[in-house]
C-alpha positions as CSV (number, residue, x, y, z in Angstrom):
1,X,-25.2,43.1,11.4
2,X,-28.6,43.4,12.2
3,X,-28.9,39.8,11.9
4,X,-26.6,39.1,14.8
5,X,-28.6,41.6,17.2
6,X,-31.5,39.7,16.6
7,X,-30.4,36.0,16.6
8,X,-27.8,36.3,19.4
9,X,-30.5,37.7,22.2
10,X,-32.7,35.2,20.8
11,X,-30.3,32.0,21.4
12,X,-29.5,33.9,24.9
13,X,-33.1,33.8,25.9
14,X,-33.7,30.0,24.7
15,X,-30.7,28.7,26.6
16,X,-31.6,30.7,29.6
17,X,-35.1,29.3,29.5
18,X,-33.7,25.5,29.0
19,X,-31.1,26.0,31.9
20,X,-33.4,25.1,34.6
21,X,-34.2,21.5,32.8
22,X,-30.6,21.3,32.3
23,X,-30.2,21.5,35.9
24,X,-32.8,19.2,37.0
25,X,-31.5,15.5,38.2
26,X,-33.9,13.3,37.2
27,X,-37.7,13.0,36.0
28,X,-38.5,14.7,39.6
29,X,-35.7,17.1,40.3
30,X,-33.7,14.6,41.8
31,X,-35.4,13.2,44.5
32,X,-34.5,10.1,43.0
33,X,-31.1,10.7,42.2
34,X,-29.3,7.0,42.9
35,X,-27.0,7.4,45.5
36,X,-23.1,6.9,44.6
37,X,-22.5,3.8,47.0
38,X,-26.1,2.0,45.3
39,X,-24.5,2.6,42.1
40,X,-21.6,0.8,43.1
41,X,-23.3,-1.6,44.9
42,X,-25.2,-2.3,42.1
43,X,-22.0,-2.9,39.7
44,X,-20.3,-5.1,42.3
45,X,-23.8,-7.3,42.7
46,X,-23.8,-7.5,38.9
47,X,-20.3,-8.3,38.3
48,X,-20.6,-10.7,41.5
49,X,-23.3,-12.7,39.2
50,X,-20.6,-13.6,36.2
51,X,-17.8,-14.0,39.0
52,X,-19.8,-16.1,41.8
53,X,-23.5,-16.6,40.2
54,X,-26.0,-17.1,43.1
55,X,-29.8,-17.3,41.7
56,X,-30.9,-14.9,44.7
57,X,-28.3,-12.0,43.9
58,X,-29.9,-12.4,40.3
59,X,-33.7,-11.9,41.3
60,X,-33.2,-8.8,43.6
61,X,-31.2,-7.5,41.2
62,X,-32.7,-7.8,38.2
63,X,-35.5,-6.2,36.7
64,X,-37.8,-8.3,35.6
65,X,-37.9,-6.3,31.9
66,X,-34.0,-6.5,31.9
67,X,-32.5,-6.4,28.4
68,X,-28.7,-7.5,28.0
69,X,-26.9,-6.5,24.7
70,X,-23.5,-7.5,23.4
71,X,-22.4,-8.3,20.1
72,X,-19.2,-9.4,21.6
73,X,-21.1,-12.5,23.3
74,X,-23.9,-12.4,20.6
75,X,-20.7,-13.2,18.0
76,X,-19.0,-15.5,20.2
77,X,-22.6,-17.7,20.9
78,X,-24.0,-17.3,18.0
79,X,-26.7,-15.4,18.3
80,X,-27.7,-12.5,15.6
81,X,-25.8,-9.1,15.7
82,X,-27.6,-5.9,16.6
83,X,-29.9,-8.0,19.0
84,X,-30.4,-8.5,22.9
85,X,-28.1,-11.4,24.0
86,X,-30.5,-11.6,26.9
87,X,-34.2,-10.4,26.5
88,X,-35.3,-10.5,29.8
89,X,-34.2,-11.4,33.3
90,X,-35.2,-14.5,33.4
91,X,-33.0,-15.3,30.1
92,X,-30.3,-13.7,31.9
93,X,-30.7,-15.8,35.3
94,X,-31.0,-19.1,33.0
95,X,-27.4,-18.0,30.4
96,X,-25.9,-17.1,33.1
97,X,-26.6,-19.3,35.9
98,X,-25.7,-21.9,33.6
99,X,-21.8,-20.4,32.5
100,X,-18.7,-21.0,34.5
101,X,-17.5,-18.0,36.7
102,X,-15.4,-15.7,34.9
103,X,-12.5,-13.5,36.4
104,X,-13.8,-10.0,36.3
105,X,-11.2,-7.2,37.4
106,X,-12.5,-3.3,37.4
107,X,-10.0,-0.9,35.4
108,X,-12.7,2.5,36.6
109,X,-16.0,3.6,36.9
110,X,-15.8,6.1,34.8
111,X,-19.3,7.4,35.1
112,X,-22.4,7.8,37.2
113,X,-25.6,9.3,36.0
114,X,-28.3,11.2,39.0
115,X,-30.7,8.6,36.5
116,X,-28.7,5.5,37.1
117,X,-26.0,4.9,34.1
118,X,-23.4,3.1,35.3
119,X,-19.7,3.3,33.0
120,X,-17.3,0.9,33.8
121,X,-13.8,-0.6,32.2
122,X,-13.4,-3.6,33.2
123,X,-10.6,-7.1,32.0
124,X,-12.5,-10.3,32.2
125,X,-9.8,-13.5,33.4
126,X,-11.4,-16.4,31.0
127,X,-10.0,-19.9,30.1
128,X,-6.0,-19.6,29.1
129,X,-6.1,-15.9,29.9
130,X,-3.8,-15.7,27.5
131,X,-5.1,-12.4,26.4
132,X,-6.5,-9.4,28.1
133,X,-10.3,-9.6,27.5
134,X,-11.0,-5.8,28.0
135,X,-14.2,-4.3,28.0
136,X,-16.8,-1.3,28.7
137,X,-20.2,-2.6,30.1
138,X,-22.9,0.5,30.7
139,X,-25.3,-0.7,33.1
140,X,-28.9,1.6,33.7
141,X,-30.4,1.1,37.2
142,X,-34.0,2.3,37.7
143,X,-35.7,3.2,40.9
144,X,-38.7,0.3,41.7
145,X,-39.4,0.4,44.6
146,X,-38.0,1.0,47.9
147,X,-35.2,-1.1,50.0
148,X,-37.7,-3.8,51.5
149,X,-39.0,-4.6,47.9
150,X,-35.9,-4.8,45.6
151,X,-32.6,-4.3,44.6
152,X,-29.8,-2.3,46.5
153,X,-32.2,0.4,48.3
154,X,-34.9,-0.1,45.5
155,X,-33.2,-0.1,42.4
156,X,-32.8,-2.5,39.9
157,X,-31.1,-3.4,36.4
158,X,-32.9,-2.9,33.8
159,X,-30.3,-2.4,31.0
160,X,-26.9,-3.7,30.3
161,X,-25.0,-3.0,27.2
162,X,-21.5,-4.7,27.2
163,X,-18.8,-4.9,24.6
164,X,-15.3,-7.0,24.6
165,X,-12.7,-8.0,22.6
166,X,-14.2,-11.6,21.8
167,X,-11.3,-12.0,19.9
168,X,-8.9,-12.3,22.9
169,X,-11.8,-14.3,24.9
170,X,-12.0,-16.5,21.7
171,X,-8.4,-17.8,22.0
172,X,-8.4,-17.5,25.9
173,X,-11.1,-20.2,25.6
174,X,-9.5,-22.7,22.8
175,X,-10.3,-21.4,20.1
176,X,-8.4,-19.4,17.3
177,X,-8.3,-15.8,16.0
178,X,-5.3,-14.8,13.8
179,X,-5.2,-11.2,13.5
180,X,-5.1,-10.2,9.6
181,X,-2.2,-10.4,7.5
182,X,-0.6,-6.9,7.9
183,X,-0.5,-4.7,5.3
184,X,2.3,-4.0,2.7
185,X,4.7,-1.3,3.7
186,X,4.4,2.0,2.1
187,X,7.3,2.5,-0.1
């Protein structure tokens, strides 16, 4: 009993003391909190660069450090799992300047962070579509400058982790995926 008199107070006072960093948006309380519509802006100018690529979209909205993930594409090109599919703008600006444009259709934006994470559900429209490519892509915007230097209003992409079913955007473009063999009834 005497335990619990002791210990509960205790955990009381530390989460009372942590509330006020709870609370705080951002590295500076919030004073650069991105806005809703930049975060949206900045998810339509990204999606606008696999849908309609244009070079200039790319460099003012790209940060220069950008790293792009996805083991979905990393599998489908070849490229090692676990690693960046892009390791730096530039990369980015020459993979994907180079691709056809893709169908991209949002399902939600499920999620918008004061400190710039971006959460969206998203169906990419690729070759055949004869499958729905679903997918999740998390972008993270950071605050570089202000809106005569970069980006929507100063911010830029600096992270985007995207994953599919490269499966379905396997066969959609030619090639072949069985699923496997399903397994034997339960008697």
């Amino acid at each position: 009993m005497r335990f619990s008199t002791i210990v509960a107070p205790a955990t009381l006072a530390a989460v009372a003391a942590a509330a006020p960093a709870l609370n705080a948006r951002g590295a500076d309380g919030g004073a650069t909190c991105i806005p809703y519509e930049v975060a949206i802006g900045i998810e339509t100018a990204w999606i606008s660069t696999l849908t309609n690529y244009d070079q200039a979209t790319a460099e003012n909205l790209l940060y220069p450090q950008l790293v792009d993930v996805s083991d979905s594409i990393n599998y489908i090109a070849g490229i090692p799992l676990g690693g960046p599919t892009f390791p730096s703008a530039q990369a980015y600006e020459q993979g994907q300047g180079a691709q056809p444009p893709i169908g991209v259709t949002v399902l939600g934006t499920d999620a918008i962070t004061c400190d710039g994470v971006i959460a969206l559900r998203w169906v990419g429209q690729v070759g055949s579509n004869a499958l729905p490519a679903q997918g999740i892509t998390i972008l993270k915007a950071i605050k570089v400058g202000d809106a005569a230097v970069v980006g929507p209003t100063g911010w830029q992409l600096a992270e985007i982790h995207t994953e599919f079913n490269s499966a379905a955007w396997i066969v959609d473009i030619g090639g072949s995926c069985p699923p496997p063999s399903a397994p034997p009834a339960l008697a």
